[in-house]
N, C-alpha and C positions, 0 to 999 in steps of 0.2 A: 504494500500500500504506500505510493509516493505521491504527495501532492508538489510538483514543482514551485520554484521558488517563485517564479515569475506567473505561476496560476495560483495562487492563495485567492480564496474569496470570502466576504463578509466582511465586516468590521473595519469598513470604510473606501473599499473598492476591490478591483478584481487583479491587483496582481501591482511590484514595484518596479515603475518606471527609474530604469540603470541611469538614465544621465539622473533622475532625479531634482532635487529644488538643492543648490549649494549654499544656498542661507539656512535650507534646516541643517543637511547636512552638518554645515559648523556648528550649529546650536546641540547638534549632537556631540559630535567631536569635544567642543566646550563640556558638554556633563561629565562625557567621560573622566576627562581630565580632572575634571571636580570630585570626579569620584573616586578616582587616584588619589588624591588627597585623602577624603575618606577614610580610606582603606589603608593609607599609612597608618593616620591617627588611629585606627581600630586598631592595630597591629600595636599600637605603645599602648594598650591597656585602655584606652578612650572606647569604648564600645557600650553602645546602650542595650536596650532587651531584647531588642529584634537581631542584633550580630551575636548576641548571645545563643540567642535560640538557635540560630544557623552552626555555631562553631557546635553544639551540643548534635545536630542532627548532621555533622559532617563527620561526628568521631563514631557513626554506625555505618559508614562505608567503606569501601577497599580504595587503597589508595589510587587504582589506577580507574577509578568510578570517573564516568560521562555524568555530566551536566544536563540538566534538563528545566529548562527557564517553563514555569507556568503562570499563565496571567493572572491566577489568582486562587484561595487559599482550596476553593471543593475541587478546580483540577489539580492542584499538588498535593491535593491528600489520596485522591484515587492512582495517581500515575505512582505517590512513593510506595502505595499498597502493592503493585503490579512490580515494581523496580527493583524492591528489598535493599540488599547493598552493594548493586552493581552502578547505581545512580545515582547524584548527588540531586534532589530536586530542590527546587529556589521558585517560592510565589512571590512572583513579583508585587503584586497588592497584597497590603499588611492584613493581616486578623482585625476583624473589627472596621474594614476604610470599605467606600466605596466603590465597587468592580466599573461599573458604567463611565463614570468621566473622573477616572486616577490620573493624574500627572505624575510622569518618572520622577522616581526621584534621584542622586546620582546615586547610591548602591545597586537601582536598577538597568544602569547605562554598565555598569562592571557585570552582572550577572547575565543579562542578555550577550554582552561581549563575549563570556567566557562561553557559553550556552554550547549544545551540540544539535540539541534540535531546541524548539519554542513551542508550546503547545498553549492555543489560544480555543476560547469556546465556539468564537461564532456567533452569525447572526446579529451582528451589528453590539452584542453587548460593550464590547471591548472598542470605544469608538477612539482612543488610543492607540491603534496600532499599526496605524502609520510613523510613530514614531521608533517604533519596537523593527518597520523595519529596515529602516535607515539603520538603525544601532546594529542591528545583527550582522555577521560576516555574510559574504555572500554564498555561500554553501552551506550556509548553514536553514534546513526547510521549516517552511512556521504551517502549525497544519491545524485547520479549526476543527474540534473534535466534534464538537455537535452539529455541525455540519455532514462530515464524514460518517456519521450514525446512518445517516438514512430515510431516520424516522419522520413519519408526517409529524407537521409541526401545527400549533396552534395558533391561531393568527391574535394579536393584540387587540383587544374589543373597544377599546377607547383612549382618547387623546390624538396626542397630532400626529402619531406612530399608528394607527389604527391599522387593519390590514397589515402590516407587517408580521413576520414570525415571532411568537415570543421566544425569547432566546432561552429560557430557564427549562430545560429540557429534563434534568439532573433531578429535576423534584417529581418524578416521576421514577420511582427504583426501577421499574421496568426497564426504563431509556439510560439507567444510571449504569444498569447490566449492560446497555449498545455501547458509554464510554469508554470503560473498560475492554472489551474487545477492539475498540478501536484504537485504544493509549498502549495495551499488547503487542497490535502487530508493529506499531508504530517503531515501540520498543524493539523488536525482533529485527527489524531490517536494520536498525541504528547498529545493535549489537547482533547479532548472530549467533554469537558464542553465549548466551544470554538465554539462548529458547526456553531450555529445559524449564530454567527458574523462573520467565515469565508468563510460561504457559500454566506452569503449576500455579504460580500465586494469583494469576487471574482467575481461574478456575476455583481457585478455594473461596476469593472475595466474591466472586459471582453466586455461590454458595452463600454465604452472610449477606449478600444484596436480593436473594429470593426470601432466605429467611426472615427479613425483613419487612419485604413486602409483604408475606403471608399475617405476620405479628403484626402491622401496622392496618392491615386489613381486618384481625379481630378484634383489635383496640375500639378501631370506627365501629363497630359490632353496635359496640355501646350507646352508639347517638343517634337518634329515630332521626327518621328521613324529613321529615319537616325540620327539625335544626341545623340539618346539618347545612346551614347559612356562613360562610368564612367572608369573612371583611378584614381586608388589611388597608396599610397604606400604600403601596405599591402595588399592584394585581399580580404579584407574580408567583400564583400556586393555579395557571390554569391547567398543568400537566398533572403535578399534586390532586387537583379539582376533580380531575377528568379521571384520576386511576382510582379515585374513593370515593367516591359518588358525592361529593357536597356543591351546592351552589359558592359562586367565587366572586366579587365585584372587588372593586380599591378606590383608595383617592382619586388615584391618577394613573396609568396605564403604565407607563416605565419611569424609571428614575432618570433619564436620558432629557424629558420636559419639565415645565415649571409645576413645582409641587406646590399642593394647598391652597388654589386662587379658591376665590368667593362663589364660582361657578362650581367646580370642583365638588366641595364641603358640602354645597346647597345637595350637589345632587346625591351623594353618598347620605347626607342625613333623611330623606323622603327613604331612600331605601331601607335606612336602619331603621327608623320610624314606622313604615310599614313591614316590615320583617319581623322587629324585634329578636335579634339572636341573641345567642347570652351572652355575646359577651364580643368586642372590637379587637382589633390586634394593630400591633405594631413590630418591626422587625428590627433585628439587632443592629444593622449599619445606620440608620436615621433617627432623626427626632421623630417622638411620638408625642407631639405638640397638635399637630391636627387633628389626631384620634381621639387624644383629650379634650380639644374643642370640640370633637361631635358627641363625644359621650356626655360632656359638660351639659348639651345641649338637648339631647336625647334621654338622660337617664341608663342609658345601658353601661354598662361597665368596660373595663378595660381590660385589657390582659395581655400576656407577653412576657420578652419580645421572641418573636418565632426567626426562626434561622434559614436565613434562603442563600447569601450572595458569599458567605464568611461562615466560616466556622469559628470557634473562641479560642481562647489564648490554649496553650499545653495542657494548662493546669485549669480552664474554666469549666464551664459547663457543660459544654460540646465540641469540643478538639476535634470531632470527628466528623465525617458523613453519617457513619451511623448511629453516631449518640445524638446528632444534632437530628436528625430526619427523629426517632424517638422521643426528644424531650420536646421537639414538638407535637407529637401525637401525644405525648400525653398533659401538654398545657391544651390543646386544644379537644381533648375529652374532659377533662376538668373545668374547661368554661364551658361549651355546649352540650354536654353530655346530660342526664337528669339527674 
C-alpha cells in the first residue's frame, strides 16, 4: 500500500507542488532552526513535560527504531499499538490541544524532519498540513489513514462545512479496526523485516477493538431508545451515533468554523428544549462555556467532558483509545441512562 508523495489527498489539497511557495519554505527552514535551539536546551536539562514524556517512551524502543510522525495523539496511540519497539512514534499535537487548526510548533518542525513516514487522518481534519509538507524530506510518504480505510463516510449535517465528510471516523470501533489495518500494512512496507510483529500486534488490538465494540454495545443496552439523545459541542460522534443507535446534533458542525454564534445556541437550545435529554456534553479539547449557557438556559444538566480528538495525559483519565472510547460510554450511561 503506497500513497505517492506527490498524490496525498485531503487536508488541504491533492498533492505538493516541488517548486513550491519559497517564502513558506523559509518560514519553514526558520522553525526548524528554532527548533534546533530547542533541542539543544532540552539536551542541558531545560525540558518540560511533553520532552519528558517523549525521552520516557523513546527508552521502550530499539535503538535502530524508525520514526513515525503522527498528527495527532488517537493516531499515535493506534500506530504505537501496531509498532511495539520497532518505532519511535511522535504526535505531533499535544494531549489535550486542538487536532483541526494546530500551529507547529518548532519540536514539530525537528520530528516531522527526523520522521520516516507521516501519518495524517484525512479529510480535511488536519487543515495544517500543508505545512507538514514542506517540512518533510522528500521521500519521505505522508498517507491519510482514514482516507485509505475505504469506509463510507458521513457527511457533516450543518455549518459552513455541510456536505463534507466528517473526518472522525475512529469513533466508530468498527472503522477504528479499518485504521489499524491500514497503519499495519503501512508499517510493513516501511519495514519489512517488521511483519511478523506487526501483523501479530495488529491482530491482537483488533481483538480488544471488537471487544470493545461488543462491551460498549451492552453498556448502550442500558439507555431506552427515546434517550438515547447525545448533544455535544462539536457534532463529532456521527460515526459513534450511527454504530449505537442514538440520535446526535452539536453547536456547531466542526471545530474548523466559528463556534457558539447567537444562531448557533438558539438553534441547539429548541432542540434540547424539545428533547429534553438528561443531560448536554462537552468535550475535552474546548470550552464548555456554551453548553453551560444552554443548560443555564434550558435547565438540563451538564456532563463531561467526552473524548473525541485527544486522548489525556499518561497518567489521566484516558491515555488510551480504549479507556477513552469506555469512560465515555460510561459518563454517557450515567447521564442518559435511567
Amino acid at each position: 500500500m503506497r500513497t505517492a508523495r506527490n498524490d496525498v489527498v485531503g487536508a488541504g489539497g491533492t498533492g505538493r507542488n516541488r517548486c513550491g511557495s519559497w517564502r513558506g519554505l523559509a518560514r519553514a527552514l526558520a522553525g526548524v532552526a528554532m527548533a534546533l535551539v530547542v533541542v539543544s536546551c532540552a539536551d542541558s536539562g531545560i525540558e518540560g513535560a511533553e520532552g519528558s514524556a517523549r525521552a520516557d517512551a523513546s527508552a521502550h524502543v530499539r535503538e535502530d527504531a524508525g520514526v513515525v510522525a503522527a498528527t495527532f495523539t488517537i493516531l499515535a496511540d493506534f500506530t504505537s499499538k501496531i509498532a511495539g519497539d520497532r518505532m519511535e512514534v511522535r504526535a505531533l499535537t499535544p494531549v489535550g490541544a486542538e487536532v483541526h487548526e494546530h500551529e507547529l510548533r518548532p519540536r514539530d518542525f525537528v520530528n516531522i524532519e527526523e520522521a520516516d513516514v507521516v501519518l495524517y487522518n484525512g479529510y480535511m481534519i488536519e487543515q495544517w498540513m500543508p505545512q507538514v509538507r514542506q517540512v518533510a524530506r522528500d521521500e519521505v510518504e505522508l498517507h491519510a489513514v482514514a482516507e485509505l480505510t475505504g469506509a463510507d463516510t458521513i457527511p457533516i449535517r450543518l455549518g459552513e462545512f455541510e456536505g463534507v465528510p466528517d473526518p472522525h471516523l475512529w469513533m466508530n470501533p468498527a472503522l477504528a479496526i479499518r485504521y489499524v489495518e491500514v497503519i499495519r500494512d503501512i508499517l510493513v512496507e516501511l519495514d519489512p523485516d517488521g511483519r511478523v510483529v506487526y501483523e501479530r500486534n495488529a491482530s491482537e488490538y483488533i481483538e480488544e477493538l471488537e471487544e470493545l465494540k461488543a462491551e460498549l454495545e451492552e453498556a448502550f443496552a442500558a439507555i431506552a431508545e427515546e434517550r438515547r439523545v447525545l448533544i455535544t459541542s462539536e457534532a463529532a460522534f456521527l460515526y459513534f451515533a450511527d454504530a449505537f443507535g442514538f440520535v446526535h446534533d452539536g453547536v456547531w458542525g466542526t471545530n474548523h468554523e466559528d463556534e457558539g454564534t447567537p444562531e448557533q445556541l438558539a438553534r441547539v437550545m429548541d432542540i434540547v428544549t424539545d428533547r429534553r435529554p438528561g443531560a448536554i456534553f462537552y468535550e475535552s479539547t474546548i470550552s464548555d462555556r456554551h453548553i453551560r449557557s444552554i443548560s443555564d438556559d434550558t435547565g438540563v444538566p451538564v456532563a463531561g467532558p467526552l473524548y473525541v480528538d485527544s486522548v489525556s495525559e499518561p497518567h489521566g483519565e484516558a491515555p488510551t483509545y480504549l479507556e477513552m472510547m469506555r469512560l465515555n460510554a460510561e459518563r454517557i450511561v450515567d447521564a442518559l441512562g435511567e
